[in-house]
N, C-alpha and C positions, 0 to 999 in steps of 0.2 A: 553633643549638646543639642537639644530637640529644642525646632524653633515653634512659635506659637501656630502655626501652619497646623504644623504635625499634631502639635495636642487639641487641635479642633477638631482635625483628622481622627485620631484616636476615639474623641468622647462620642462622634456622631457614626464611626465603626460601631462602637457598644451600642449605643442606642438602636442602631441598626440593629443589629444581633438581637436585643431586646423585643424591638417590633418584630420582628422574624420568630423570634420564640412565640410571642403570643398571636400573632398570626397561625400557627399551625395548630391551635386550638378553635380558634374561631372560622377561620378561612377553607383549612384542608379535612375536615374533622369528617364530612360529606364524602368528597373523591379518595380518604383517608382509608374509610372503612368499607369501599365497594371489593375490598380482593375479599372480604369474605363471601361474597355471593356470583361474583360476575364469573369467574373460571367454572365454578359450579353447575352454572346457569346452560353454557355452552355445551357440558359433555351428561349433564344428568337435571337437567328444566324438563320444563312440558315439553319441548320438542328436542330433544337432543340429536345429537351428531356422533356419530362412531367412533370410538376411542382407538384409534388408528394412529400412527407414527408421523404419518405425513396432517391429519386434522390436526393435533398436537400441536405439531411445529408450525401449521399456516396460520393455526388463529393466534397463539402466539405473538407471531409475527406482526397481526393486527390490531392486537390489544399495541404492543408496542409503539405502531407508526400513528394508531388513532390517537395516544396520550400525547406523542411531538407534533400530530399533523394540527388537530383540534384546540388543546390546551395549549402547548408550549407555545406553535406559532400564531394559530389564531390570536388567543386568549391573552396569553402572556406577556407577549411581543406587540399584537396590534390593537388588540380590545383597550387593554388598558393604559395607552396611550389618550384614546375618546373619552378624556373625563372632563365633568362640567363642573370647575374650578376647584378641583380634587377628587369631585365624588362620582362614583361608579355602580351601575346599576343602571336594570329598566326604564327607571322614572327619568335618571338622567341622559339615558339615550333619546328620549321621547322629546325632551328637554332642547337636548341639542339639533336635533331631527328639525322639529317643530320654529327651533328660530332661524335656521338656516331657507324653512319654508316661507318664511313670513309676506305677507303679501299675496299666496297663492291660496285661498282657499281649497280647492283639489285637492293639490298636493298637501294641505296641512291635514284634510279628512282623512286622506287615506292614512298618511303617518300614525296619526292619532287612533285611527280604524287597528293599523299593524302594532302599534305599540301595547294599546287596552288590552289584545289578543294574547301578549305576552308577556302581561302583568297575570291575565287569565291562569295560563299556560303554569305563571311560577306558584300561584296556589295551587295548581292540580299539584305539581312538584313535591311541595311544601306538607301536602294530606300525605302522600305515601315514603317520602322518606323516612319519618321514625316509624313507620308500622313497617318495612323492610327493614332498614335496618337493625333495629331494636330486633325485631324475631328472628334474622339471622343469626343474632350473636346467641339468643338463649338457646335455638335449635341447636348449638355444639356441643349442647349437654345429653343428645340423642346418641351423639358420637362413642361417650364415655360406656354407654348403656339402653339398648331400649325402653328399659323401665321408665326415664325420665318423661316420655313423650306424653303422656298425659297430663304436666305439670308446664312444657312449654308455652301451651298460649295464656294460662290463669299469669304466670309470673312475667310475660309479656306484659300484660293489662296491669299488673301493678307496677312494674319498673315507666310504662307511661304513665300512668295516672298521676305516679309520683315526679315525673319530667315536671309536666303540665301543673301540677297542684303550688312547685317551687318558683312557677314563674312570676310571681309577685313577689317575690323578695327580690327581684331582680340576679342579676348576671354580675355584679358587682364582689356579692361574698366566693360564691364559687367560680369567678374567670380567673382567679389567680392561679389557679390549679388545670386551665382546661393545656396551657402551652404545656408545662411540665408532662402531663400526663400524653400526650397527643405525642411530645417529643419521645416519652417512652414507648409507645405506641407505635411510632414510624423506626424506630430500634427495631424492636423485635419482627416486625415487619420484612429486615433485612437480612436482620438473623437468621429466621426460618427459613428464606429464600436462601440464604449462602450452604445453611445446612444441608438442605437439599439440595442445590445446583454441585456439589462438590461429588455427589455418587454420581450424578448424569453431565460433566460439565457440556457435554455437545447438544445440550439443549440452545445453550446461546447463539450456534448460529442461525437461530428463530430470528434474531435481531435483521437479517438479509429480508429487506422487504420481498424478493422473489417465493420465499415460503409465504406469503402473502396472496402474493398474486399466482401463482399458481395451484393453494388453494380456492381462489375463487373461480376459477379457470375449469380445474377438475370436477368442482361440485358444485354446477349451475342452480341448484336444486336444494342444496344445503346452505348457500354461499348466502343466501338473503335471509334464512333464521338463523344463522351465527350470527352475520352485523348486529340483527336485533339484539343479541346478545352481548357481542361486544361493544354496544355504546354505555352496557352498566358500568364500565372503566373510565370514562369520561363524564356522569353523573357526578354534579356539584364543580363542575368545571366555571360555571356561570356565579360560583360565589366569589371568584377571587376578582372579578369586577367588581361585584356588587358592595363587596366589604371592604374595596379601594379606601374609600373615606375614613374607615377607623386606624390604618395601619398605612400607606401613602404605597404608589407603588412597587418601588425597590424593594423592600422590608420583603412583600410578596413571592415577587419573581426569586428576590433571592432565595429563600424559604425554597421555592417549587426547584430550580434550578440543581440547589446542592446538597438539598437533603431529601424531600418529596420526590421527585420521581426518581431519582436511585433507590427508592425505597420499595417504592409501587414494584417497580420495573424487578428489581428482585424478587420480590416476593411471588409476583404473579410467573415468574419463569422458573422457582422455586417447584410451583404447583406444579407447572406441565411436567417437570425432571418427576415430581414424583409418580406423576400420573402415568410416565412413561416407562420407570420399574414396578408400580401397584396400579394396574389398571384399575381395579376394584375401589381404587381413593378415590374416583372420579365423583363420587357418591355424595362428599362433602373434604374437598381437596384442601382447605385452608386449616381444618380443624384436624387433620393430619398429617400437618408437616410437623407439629411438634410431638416428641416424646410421651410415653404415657405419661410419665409423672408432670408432666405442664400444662398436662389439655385443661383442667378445674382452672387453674389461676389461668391461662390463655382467654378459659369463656367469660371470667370475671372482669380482666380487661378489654375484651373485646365489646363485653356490655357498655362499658363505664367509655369508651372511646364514639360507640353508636348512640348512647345519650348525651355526649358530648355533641356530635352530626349534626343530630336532632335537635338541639338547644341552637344550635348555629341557625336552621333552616328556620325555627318558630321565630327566631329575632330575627332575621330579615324580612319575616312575613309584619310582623308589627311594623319594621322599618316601613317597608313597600307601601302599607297599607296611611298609615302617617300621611307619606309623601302623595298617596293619591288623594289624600284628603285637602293637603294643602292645594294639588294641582287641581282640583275639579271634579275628579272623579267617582270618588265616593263622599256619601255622608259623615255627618261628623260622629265621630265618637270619643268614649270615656278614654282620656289617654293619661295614665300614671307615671310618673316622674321614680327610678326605682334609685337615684344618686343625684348625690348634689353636686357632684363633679362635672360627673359625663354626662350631655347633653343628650344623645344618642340612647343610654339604655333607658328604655321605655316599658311599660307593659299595657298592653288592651284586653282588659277582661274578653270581650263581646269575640275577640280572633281567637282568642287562646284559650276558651271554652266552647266555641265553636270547630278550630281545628282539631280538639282533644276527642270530641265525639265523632268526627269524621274518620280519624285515624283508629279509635274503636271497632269502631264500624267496619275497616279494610280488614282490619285483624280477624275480628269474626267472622266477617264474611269469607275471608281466601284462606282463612288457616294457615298456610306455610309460605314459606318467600318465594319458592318455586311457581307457585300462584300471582306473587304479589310482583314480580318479575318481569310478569305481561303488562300489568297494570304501570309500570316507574316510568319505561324507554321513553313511551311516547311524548310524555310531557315535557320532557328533557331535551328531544329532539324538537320537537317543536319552538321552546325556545329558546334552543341555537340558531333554527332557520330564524325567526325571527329576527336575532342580534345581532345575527350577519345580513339581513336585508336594510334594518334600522343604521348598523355602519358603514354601509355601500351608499346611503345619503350624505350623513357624516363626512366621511373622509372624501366625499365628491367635492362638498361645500366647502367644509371648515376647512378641512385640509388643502384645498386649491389643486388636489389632485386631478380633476377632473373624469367622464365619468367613464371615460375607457379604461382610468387605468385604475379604478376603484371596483369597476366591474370586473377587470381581471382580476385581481386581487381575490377578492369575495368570493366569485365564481369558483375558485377551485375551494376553498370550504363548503361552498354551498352543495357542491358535488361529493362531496364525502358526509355531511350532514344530511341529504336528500335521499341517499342511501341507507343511512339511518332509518330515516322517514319511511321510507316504503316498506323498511324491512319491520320494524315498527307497526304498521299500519296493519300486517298481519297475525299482532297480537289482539286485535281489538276484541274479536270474538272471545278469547281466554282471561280478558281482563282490562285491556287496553280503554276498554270503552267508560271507564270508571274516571279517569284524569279529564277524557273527554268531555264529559256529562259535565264535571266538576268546571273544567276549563269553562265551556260556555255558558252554565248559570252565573260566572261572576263577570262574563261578558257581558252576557244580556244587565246585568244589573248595573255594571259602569258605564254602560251605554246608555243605559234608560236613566239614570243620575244623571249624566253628562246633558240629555237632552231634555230632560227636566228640567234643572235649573237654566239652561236658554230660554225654554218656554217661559216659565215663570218670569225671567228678568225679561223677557219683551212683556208680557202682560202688564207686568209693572211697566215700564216705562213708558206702555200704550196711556197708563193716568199717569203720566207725571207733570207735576208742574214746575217749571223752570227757579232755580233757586234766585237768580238775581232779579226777576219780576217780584216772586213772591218778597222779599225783603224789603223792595221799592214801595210793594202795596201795605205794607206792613207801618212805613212812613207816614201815612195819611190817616190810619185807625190804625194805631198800636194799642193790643191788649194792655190789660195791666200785668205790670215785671212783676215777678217774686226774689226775694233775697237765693242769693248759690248759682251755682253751676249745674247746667242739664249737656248733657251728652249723648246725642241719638247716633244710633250705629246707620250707615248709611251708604249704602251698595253704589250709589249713583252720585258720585262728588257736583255734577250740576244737576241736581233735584233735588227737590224738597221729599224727604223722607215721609213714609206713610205716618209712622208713628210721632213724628212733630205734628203733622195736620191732624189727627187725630186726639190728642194731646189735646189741642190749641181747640177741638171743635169740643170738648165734652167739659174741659177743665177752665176753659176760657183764660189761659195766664199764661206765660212764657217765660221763664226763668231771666235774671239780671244778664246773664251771660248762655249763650248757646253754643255749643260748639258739636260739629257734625266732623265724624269717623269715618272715612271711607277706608278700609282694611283692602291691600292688591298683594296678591303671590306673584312671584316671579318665576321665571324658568332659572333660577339659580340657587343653588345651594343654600348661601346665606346671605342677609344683605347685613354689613354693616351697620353699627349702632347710628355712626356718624352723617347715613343717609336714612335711617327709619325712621322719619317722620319730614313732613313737606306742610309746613304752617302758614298760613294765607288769613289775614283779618280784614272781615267786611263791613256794612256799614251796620248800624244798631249793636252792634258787641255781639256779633257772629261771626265765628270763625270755623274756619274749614282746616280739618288734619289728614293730609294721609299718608296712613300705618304703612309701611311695604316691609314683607318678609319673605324671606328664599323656601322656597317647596321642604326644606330642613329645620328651618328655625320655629322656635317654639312662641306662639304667639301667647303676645300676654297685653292687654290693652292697656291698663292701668302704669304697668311698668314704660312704655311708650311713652305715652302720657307725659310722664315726667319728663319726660326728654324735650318737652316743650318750651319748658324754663327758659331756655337759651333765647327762645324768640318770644320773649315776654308773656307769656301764656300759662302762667303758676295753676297750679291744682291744686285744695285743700279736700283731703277724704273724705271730710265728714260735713263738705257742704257740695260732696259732687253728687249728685243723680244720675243713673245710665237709663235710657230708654228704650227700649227694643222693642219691634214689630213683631207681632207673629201671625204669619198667614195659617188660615186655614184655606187646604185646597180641595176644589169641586171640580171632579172630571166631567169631560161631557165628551156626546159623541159627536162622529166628525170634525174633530180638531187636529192639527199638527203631529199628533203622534195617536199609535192604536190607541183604543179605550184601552185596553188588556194592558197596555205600558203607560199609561196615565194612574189604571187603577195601581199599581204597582206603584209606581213614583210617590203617588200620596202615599202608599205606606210606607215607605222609605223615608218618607217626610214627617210624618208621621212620628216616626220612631227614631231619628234623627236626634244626636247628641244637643244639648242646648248652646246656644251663643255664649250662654253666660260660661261656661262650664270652660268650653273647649279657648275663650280670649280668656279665661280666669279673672273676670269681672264679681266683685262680693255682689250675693245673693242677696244679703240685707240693704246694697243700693241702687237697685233693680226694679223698672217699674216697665211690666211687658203691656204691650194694647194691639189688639187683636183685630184683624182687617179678613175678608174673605175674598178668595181670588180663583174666578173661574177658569179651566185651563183650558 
């Protein structure tokens, strides 16, 4: 007789299993599909290494300990514990980094410094994942035949175009298929790995980290372009933080634990066993582990697996991009709604037409992954160092560990990621410099955002005038009232908004009721309905609202709004009016920031999603008045 324990047990087992299935479409789809290119990479890339018995077994060895030392322990075990009340990821590092700072100026620059760095970092990421992985999978049709090679990079440029072209229907029709497929994916993965590990079983004692380290011992000379090579095995390690929030983290770890890296781990020591009876496989070792009759449907799903990757990477970059909009960092943009369920799948034309040409662009430019190869490591090592400097604050603060033993901790990641780094650093010339270039234009731009609107909000508040005088003075000569409700948006909850004084100096009249917006993110996730909104009524039938929502939630100011009722504050649609300011900005020299980053800022400003758009305020009750503000 099973008591109600156990059947709770049961249903949240399955459910488990559940999240775990569709985790390994969205989560692993990345670190999923590097064994087609990373074995490769080491014995036939731009710089290879000698197909030798003992190279074989050392790097082996290293793909091996890099996936437990990097992913399992790091990652798996310690990263995704540091979640900001579930959610994981960059932004939520920065998040948690930043309130543990609080009070320190310094220390919150420089976080803030290291964290933009490695939002940077994840769109270089983000450009070259689907143009490596996507062309590795088509290049298996070289394998079948040389004939095809004139036809892999055209059918490359259309299987993305077509990634890219479906991202507004959203992720909703085709995620139901990404687990199943992904599950069949990491199958055959283990299959081919068993197939071949059974001719060479003495491949596995590669698993003895001493073939490790006495390859790097042997070949001082070799030992720093292998690592570069083998951190392509740890690429996409950073999403199963990141995508904490859609799937929580058990579902994860379990996924990686008992099915993912027994997969990986096979299949990549599958390679070496072959490479160690056909030296000659070394050429393109993933695409001949199977049989001739399976290589056609092997390259068909290995496509359908690497656009699955790729659709992973493009949704976290909209996520990312979201979240730094909420936090500060970039401007606003058009953000599309692709379900009415899930909050999270989103689509942003202006990224996802943006990345689409970027990733063209890799394709054309490098031609083959062997190229594209130099261009991936770096990004990816980059930010690891970063996650691991951003968690060594973390777990100093939040966790109470204090910082010697958060620095030990850290320290030994940071030494096998640093290794990375260097070895990395020596692809810049071949390609490397491409993630780079990319990295710090979206730095300089979230930097000169960030510093812009500081500027701007002190300008503004250098004219502002006090809301509780103004209200006072308004008791002695009050305009004449109009019938309804005005509603100015209002950055500064103790001042009078640009746009009421304006209003009040051209229109001469001030609506029956006024009520002033001030909209605040938070460093959390989401804020509950039950605290979004903070209602305060002053004197003349002025009141003061403020909106707060988590760097997640989708701001909607009208729907807010309603939530006012509770505190006597009714809204009728069709007698509310919304007012909004809009600056236009004039740079000038010798101010607060370069001209060359001012000029910049105003056209970021410039071109800047609108207010209305981005709180989802009707267009038809919207009355913008226009103020100029020198920076």
């Amino acid at each position: 007789m099973s008591s109600s324990h156990d059947l709770a047990g049961n249903v949240s087992g399955k459910r488990l299993a559940v999240l775990a299935l569709a985790a390994l479409g969205v989560v692993y789809g990345d670190i999923g599909t590097s064994p087609l290119y990373a074995v490769k990479e080491v014995f036939a890339g731009n710089h290879p290494i000698p197909v030798t018995e003992a190279n074989i077994f050392g790097s082996l060895s290293l793909f091996f300990w890099a996936l437990i030392i990097v992913v399992s322990i790091k990652y798996v075990i310690f990263i995704m514990r540091a979640d900001n009340r579930g959610e994981g990821g960059i932004m939520a590092m920065i998040a948690l980094a930043l309130h543990d700072a609080q009070g320190k100026p310094v220390q919150m620059k420089m976080i803030m410094i290291v964290g933009i760095l490695g939002a940077a970092m994840f769109y270089g990421d983000g450009m070259v994942t689907p143009a490596m992985s996507v062309l590795s999978a088509v290049e298996g049709l070289e394998v079948a035949t040389p004939a095809f090679k004139p036809f892999v990079i055209p059918l490359t440029m259309i299987v993305l175009f077509g990634l890219f072209f479906v991202q507004r229907r959203g992720t909703a029709v085709v995620g139901a298929f990404f687990g199943p497929v992904m599950l069949l994916w990491f199958s055959v993965l283990a299959l081919l790995g068993v197939y071949n590990i059974v001719d060479h079983p003495a491949i596995l004692s590669a698993l003895n980290p001493l073939y490790g380290v006495e390859f790097l011992f042997a070949n001082k000379a070799l030992a720093l372009v292998a690592m570069g090579n083998v951190v392509l095995a740890v690429t996409g390690a950073e999403a199963l933080y990141a995508d904490m929030g859609h799937f929580g983290r058990k579902p994860i770890q379990r996924a990686w634990f008992a099915f993912v890296l027994p997969a990986l781990v096979l299949n990549y020591f599958g390679q070496g066993a072959l490479i160690l009876g056909e030296p000659e496989a070394a050429k393109n070792p993933f695409f001949h582990l199977a049989p001739d009759w399976a290589l056609f449907p092997l390259v068909g799903l290995a496509t359908v697996a690497t656009v699955i990757a790729s659709q992973a990477v493009i949704s976290g970059a909209f996520s990312v991009t979201r979240q730094a909009m909420q936090l500060g960092f970039m401007p606003r943009m058009e953000v599309q709604h692709t379900s009415e369920r899930e909050a999270g799948q989103i689509y942003l034309p202006a990224v996802n037409w943006g990345l689409m040409v970027a990733v063209m662009i890799l394709v054309l430019g490098f031609k083959s992954s062997n190229n594209l190869a130099a261009a991936y490591g770096i990004a990816v090592t980059g930010d690891m160092v970063i996650t691991s400097i951003l968690a060594t604050v973390v777990v100093a603060r939040s966790w109470k560990w204090g910082w010697g033993r958060a620095i030990a901790l850290f320290s030994c990641f940071l030494v096998v990621e640093l290794i990375f780094l260097a070895a990395n650093i020596l692809k810049i010339p071949d390609g490397g410099w491409f993630p780079l270039v990319a990295g710090v234009a979206v730095f300089v731009l979230m930097t000169t955002w960030k510093r812009g609107r500081q500027l701007l909000s002190e300008r503004l508040k250098g004219e502002r005038l006090e809301l509780s005088m103004f209200i006072e003075s308004l008791s002695t000569s009050m305009p004449t009232r109009v019938y309804g409700t005005s509603v100015f948006l209002n950055a500064d909850p103790k001042g009078v908004p640009h746009a009421l004084l304006h209003n009040l100096m051209h229109n001469k009249v001030l609506h029956e009721r006024v009520v002033l917006v001030s909209v605040q993110f938070y460093d959390v996730p989401f804020v509950p309905d039950i605290d979004r909104v903070e209602v305060k009524q002053m004197k003349e039938n002025f009141w003061s609202v403020i909106v707060q929502y988590g760097f997640k939630d989708d701001p909607d100011i009208p729907a807010a709004l309603l939530l006012c009722a509770e505190n006597g504050l009714e809204f009728s649609a069709l007698e509310t009016s919304y007012f909004i300011g809009r600056e236009t900005l004039i740079p000038r020299l010798n101010s607060d920031m370069a001209f060359w980053r001012e000029k910049l800022f105003v056209a970021m400003f410039r071109n800047a999603g609108s207010a209305t758009a981005f709180f989802k305020i009707p267009s038809n009750r919207v009355v913008e008045l226009g103020t100029q503000v020198v920076l």
